[in-house]
C-alpha positions in Angstrom: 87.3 90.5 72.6 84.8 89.6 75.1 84.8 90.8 78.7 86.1 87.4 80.9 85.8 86.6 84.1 88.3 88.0 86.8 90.4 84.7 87.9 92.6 85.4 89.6 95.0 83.5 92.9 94.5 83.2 96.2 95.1 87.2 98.4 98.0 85.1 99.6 99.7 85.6 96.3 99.7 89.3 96.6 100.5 89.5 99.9 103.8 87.4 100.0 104.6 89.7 97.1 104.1 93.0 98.6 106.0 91.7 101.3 109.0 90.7 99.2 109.3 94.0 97.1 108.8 96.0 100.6 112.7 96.1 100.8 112.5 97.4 97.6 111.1 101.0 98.1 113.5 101.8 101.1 116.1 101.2 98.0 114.6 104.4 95.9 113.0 107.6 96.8 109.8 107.1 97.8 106.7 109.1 96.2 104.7 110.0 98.7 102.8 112.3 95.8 98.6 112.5 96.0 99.1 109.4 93.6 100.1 106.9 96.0 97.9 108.1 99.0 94.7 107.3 96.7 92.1 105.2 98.1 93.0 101.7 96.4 96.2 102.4 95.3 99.2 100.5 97.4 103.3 101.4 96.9 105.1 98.6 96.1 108.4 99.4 94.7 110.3 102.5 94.1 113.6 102.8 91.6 117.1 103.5 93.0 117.7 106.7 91.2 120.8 108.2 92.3 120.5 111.8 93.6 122.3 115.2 92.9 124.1 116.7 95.7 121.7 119.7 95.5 118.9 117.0 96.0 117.1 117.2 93.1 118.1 114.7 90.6 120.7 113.1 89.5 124.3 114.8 89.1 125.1 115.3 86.1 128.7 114.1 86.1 127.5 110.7 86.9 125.7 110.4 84.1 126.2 107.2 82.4 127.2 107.3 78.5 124.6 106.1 76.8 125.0 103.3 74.0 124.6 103.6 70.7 122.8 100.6 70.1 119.5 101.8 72.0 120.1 105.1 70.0 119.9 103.3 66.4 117.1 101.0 67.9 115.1 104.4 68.3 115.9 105.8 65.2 114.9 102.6 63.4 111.7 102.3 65.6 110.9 105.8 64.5 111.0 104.9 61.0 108.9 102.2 61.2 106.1 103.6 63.5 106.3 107.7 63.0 104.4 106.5 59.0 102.2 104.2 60.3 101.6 106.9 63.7 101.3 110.4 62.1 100.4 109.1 58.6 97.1 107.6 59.9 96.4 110.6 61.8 96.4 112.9 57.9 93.2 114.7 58.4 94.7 118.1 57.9 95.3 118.5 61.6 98.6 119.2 64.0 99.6 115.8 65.4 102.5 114.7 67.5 103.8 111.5 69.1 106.4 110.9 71.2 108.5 106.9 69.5 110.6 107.3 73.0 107.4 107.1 75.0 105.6 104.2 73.1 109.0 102.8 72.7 109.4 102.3 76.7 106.0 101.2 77.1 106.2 98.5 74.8 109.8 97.9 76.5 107.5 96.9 79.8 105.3 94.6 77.9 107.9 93.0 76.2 110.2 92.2 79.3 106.8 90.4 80.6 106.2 88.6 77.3 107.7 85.0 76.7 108.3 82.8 73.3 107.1 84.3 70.2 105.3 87.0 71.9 108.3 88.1 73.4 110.2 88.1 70.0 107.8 89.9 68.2 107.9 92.5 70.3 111.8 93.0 70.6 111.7 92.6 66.6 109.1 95.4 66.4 111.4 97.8 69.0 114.9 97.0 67.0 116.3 95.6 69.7 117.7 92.8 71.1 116.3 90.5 74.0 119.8 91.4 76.1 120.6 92.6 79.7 122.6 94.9 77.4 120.1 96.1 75.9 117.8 96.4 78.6 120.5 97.9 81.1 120.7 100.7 77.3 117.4 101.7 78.0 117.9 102.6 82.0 121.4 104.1 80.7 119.2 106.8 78.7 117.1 107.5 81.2 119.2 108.5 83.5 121.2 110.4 81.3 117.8 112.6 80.2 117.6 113.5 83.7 120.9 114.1 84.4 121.0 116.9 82.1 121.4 120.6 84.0 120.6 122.8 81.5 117.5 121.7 79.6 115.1 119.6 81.4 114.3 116.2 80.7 112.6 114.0 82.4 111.5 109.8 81.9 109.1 108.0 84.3 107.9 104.3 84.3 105.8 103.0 86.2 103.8 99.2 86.8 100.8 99.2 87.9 99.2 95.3 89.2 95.6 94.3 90.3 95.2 93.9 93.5 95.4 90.1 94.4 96.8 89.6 91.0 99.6 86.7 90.6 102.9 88.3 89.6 106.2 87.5 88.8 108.7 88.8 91.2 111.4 88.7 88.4 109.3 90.7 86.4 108.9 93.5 88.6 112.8 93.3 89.3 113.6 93.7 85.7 111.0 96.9 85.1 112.8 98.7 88.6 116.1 98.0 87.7 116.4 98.4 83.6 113.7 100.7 83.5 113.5 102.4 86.7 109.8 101.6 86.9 107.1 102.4 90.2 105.2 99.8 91.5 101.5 100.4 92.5 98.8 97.8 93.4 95.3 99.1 92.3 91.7 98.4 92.5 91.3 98.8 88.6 88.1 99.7 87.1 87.5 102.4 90.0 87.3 106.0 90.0 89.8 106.3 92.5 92.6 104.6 91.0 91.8 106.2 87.5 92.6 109.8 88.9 95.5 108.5 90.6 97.3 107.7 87.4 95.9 110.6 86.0 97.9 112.1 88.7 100.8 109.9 88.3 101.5 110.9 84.6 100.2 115.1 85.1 103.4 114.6 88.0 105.9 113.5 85.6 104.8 115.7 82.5 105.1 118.7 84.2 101.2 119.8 85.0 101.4 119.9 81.2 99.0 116.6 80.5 96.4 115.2 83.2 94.3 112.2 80.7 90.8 111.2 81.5 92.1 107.7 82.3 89.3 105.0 82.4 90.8 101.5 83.6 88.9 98.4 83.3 88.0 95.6 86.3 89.3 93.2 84.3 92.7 94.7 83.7 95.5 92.7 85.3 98.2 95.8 84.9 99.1 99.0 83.4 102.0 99.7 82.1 102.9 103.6 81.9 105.6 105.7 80.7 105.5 109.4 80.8 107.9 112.3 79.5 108.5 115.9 79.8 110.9 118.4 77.9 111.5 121.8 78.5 114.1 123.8 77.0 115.3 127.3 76.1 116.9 128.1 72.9 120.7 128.6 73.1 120.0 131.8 71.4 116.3 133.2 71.7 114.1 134.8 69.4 113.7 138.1 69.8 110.1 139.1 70.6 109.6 142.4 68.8 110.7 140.9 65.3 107.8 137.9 65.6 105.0 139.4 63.1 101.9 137.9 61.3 102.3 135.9 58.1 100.4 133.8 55.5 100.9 130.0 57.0 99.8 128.2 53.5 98.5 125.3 55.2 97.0 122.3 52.7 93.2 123.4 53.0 93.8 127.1 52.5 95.8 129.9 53.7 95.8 131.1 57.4 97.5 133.5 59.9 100.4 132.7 62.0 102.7 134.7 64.3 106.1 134.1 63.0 109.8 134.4 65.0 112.6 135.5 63.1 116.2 135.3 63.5 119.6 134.7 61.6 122.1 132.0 62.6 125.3 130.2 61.1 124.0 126.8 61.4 124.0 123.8 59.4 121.2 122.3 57.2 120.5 119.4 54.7 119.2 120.1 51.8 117.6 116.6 50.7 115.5 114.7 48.7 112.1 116.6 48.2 113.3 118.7 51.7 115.1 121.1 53.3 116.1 120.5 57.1 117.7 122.6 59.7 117.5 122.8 63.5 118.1 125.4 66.3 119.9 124.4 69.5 118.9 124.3 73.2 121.0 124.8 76.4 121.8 121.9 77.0 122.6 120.1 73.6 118.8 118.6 72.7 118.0 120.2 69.5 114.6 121.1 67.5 115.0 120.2 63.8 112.5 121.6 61.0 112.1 119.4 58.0 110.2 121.7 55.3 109.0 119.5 52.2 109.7 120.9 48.9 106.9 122.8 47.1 104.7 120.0 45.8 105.5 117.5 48.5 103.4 117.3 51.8 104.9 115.9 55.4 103.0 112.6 54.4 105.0 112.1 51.2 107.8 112.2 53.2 106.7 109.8 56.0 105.2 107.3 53.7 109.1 106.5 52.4 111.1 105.0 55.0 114.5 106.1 53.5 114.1 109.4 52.7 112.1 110.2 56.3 115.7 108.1 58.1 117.4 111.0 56.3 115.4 113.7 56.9 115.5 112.8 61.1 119.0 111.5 61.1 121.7 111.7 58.2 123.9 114.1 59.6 125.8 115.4 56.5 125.1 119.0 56.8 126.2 122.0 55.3 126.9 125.4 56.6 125.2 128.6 55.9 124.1 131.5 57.1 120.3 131.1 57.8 117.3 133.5 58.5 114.6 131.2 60.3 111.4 132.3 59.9 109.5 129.4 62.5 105.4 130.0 63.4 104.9 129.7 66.8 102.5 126.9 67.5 100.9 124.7 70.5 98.8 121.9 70.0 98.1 118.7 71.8 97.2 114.8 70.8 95.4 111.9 72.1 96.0 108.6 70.2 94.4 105.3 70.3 97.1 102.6 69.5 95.8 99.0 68.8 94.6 98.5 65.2 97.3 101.4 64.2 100.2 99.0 65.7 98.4 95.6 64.6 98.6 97.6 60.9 102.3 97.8 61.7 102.9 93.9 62.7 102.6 93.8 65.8 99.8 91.5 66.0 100.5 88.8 69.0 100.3 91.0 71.9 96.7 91.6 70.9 95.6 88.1 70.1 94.4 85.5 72.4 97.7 83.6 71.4 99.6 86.6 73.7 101.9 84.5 76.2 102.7 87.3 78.9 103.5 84.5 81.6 107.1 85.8 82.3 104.6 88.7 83.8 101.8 87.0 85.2 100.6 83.2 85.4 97.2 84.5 84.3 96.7 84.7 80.3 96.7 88.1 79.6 97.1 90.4 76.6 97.3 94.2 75.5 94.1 95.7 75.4 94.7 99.3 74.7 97.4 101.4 74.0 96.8 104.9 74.9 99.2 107.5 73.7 98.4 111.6 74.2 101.2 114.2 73.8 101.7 118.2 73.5 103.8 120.5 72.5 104.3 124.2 72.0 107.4 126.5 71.1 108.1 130.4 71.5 110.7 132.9 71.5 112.0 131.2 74.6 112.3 127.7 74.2 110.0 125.0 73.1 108.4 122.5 76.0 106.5 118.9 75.7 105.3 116.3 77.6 103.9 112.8 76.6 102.7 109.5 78.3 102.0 106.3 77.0 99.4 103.7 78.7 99.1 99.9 78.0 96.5 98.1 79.4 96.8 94.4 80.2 93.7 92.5 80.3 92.7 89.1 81.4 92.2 86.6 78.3 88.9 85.4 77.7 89.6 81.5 75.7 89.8 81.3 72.9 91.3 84.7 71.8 121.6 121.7 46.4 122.6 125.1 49.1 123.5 128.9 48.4 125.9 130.4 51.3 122.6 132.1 52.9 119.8 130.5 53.3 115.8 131.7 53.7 114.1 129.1 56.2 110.8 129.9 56.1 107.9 127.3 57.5 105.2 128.8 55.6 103.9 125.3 54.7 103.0 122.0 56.4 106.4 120.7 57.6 107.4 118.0 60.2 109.8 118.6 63.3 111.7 116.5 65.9 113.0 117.3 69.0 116.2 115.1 69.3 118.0 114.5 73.0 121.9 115.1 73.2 122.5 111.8 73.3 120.5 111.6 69.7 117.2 110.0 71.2 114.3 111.1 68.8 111.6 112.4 71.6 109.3 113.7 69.6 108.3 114.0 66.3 105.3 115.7 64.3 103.7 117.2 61.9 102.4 121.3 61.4 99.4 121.1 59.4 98.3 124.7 60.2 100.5 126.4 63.8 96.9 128.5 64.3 94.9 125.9 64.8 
C-alpha cells in the first residue's frame, strides 16, 4: 500500500486530549522507566492496577476469578491460528508463538474498529463484542500477575502520534479492560523506536529487546508484551541430565536430556502421546510427542485432534519416566499475509473502518510478533510481545501402568496458566539448535 500523506488535525486536538487523560495517570502507578523519559515520547495514561501490600503487585487474594468464556475464546483462537502460525513457519526449525500475546493485541485493534471491521475481528478472536467480555480479558490479566509463586506477567500498552485525533472513549476502554499505557510519540524516529524497544525488554523480563522500526506515517501502536518464569514443582535433578540421540526430521543430533519419574497423568491420543509437569504455582508445561510416523505439523494441520492434544483433559494415571531435552530458542514473526491467509482480511484493506479509534482512516500495517523460550532442570521461562502498527490510509485501499516419555523426536509443547490460558505454544524441531 502506498506511503500517504500525514493528515492529520489541528495540535489542539492533541492537547485537549492529553489534558483530559492527565487525571488518568494519577489513577495508576506511574512508569517513570527510561521508556517514558525518551526524547519524543509523552505519558498519557497509566492503568489502575491494584497493589500488593508488600508493594509489588497485586495481592494475590484479590485476585479476580477469571471466566471461562475468555478461557474457551483462547483455546478456540489457538486452534485456529497456532496451524496457520507455526505451520507456516515448517522449515525444520524451533518456533514458538505466544495466541495470548497476539490475542490481546488484536483485542486493542478491535476495540478501536467499528462495523464490519469490528466484527471480523471479534469473530476471528472467538469472542464476543461485550463489556463482559472485554472486562474477561482485564480479569485474566490481573489474575496472571497476581500469582505468588510462578511469575506471570501481561503489559498493554497504546501508543498515539503526536497531534494525532483520538478518541477519548477509546483510550478509556484499552486502560480500563485491558489495563493499557498511554504514550504520545514522534513515530518514524530513532528515539521513540528504542523507547518501545525499552517498553517491551521492561515487561519481558530483559529476556527480549526487538529492533523496532516505526514508520512517520503510523498513527498508533498497539503493544502487548508477556513474561513467564517458573520453577518446576519438583526439579530435575542435574547429575541424571546426559547426552542423547534427539532424531530430529533432517537427521540425528545431540541433546542434553533431564530425567526423572513422576505419578502424573497423560493422554494417550490420536497419533500422540501428551503429558505435562507442574510449576509452583499451578501453570503447567505439557509435551505433546507425535506417534512414530507423524510430525508436529500433521498434528497442527487438523484442528480436532490439535484441540485435543492442548485441551481434552481426560487423562490417565501412570507412573512416568520423563526423559525432556533441554532447549532455548527464540522467534521473530512477521504477521500480515499469515493472518490475511487465516481471514482476517479487513483490518488490512483500505475498507478498514478504525474510526471508534481515530477520525483519520487508518488500517493495520504490520503485525510484529517475536518470542523465546528455554527450560532446565529448574524451571522453564518465556517472554513474548506483540506489535501492531496502525497506519494512515492512502484512498483507495491405549496406556500401560508405567510409562517411558521420551522426546527423542520433533514434538510440540504449551505452557498453560492456572486459570487454563494457553501462553505459549511451539514446536521442537531439533532442542540443539
Amino acid at each position: 500500500m502506498e506511503k500517504p500523506m500525514r493528515r492529520f488535525a489541528t495540535a489542539a486536538t492533541s492537547v485537549v486530549l492529553a489534558a483530559t487523560l492527565a487525571g488518568s495517570v494519577l489513577a495508576g502507578c506511574a512508569d517513570d522507566s527510561v521508556t517514558t523519559q525518551a526524547q519524543g515520547v509523552r505519558v498519557l495514561a497509566e492503568p489502575d492496577i491494584p497493589e500488593r501490600t508488600d508493594g509489588e503487585g497485586l495481592d494475590g487474594s484479590m485476585a479476580p476469578v477469571v471466566s471461562e468464556t475468555v478461557v474457551s475464546s483462547l483455546e478456540e483462537f489457538v486452534v485456529q491460528s497456532a496451524s496457520g502460525i507455526l505451520g507456516s513457519e515448517n522449515t525444520g526449525d524451533n518456533v514458538i508463538y505466544a495466541p495470548t500475546s497476539l490475542y490481546y493485541a488484536l483485542s486493542l485493534a478491535a476495540a478501536g474498529a467499528q462495523g464490519d471491521t469490528r466484527s471480523e475481528l471479534y469473530d476471528f478472536l472467538h469472542t464476543q463484542d461485550s463489556d463482559q467480555a472485554r472486562a474477561a480479558c482485564r480479569d485474566l490479566a490481573l489474575a496472571l500477575h497476581a500469582n505468588e509463586l510462578c511469575e506471570m506477567s501481561m503489559a498493554n500498552s497504546v501508543w498515539i502520534a503526536a497531534h494525532a485525533p483520538f478518541e477519548k472513549g477509546y483510550l478509556d476502554i484499552v486502560r480500563e479492560d485491558y489495563l493499557a499505557s498511554a504514550y504520545e510519540a514522534d513515530f518514524g524516529t530513532k528515539e521513540v523506536d528504542a523507547a518501545i524497544s525499552s517498553w517491551i525488554a521492561d515487561k519481558t523480563g530483559g529476556l527480549l529487546a526487538p529492533q523496532v522500526e516505526t514508520d512517520a506515517d503510523w498513527l498508533s501502536a498497539l503493544v502487548n508484551a508477556m513474561h513467564f518464569k517458573g520453577s518446576w514443582a519438583v526439579p530435575f535433578d542435574a547429575d541424571k541430565t546426559s547426552e542423547d540421540v534427539f532424531h530430529a526430521a533432517a537427521g540425528d543430533t545431540q541433546a542434553s536430556f533431564m530425567e526423572r519419574s513422576a505419578e502424573s497423568g497423560f493422554l494417550d491420543g490420536e497419533g500422540f502421546i501428551r503429558a505435562g509437569l507442574y510449576f509452583n504455582g499451578g501453570a503447567q508445561m505439557l509435551f505433546v510427542l507425535p506417534d512414530e510416523g507423524i510430525s508436529p505439523s500433521d498434528i497442527l494441520a487438523d484442528g480436532t485432534v490439535l484441540a485435543s492434544a492442548l485441551f481434552d483433559d481426560n487423562n490417565a494415571d501412570a507412573e512416568i519416566t520423563y526423559r525432556i531435552p533441554k532447549f532455548s530458542f527464540d522467534v521473530e514473526l512477521q504477521l500480515v499475509e499469515t493472518l490475511r491467509s487465516m481471514g482476517l482480511e479487513l483490518p488490512f484493506s483500505d475498507k478498514a473502518d478504525f474510526s471508534a479509534m481515530t477520525s483519520v482512516p487508518a488500517y493495520l500495517s504490520s503485525i510484529k510478533h517475536g518470542s523465546c523460550v528455554s527450560i532446565d532442570e529448574e524451571g522453564a521461562e518465556a517472554a513474548a510481545y506483540t506489535m501492531a502498527g496502525v497506519s494512515v490510509m492512502s484512498m483507495p485501499m491405549p496406556p500401560d501402568s508405567h510409562l517411558d516419555f521420551v522426546c527423542d523426536r520433533p514434538f510440540l509443547f504449551a505452557i498453560v496458566s492456572p486459570e487454563g490460558a494457553p501462553l505459549f505454544v511451539g514446536v521442537v524441531e531439533d532442542p540443539a539448535k
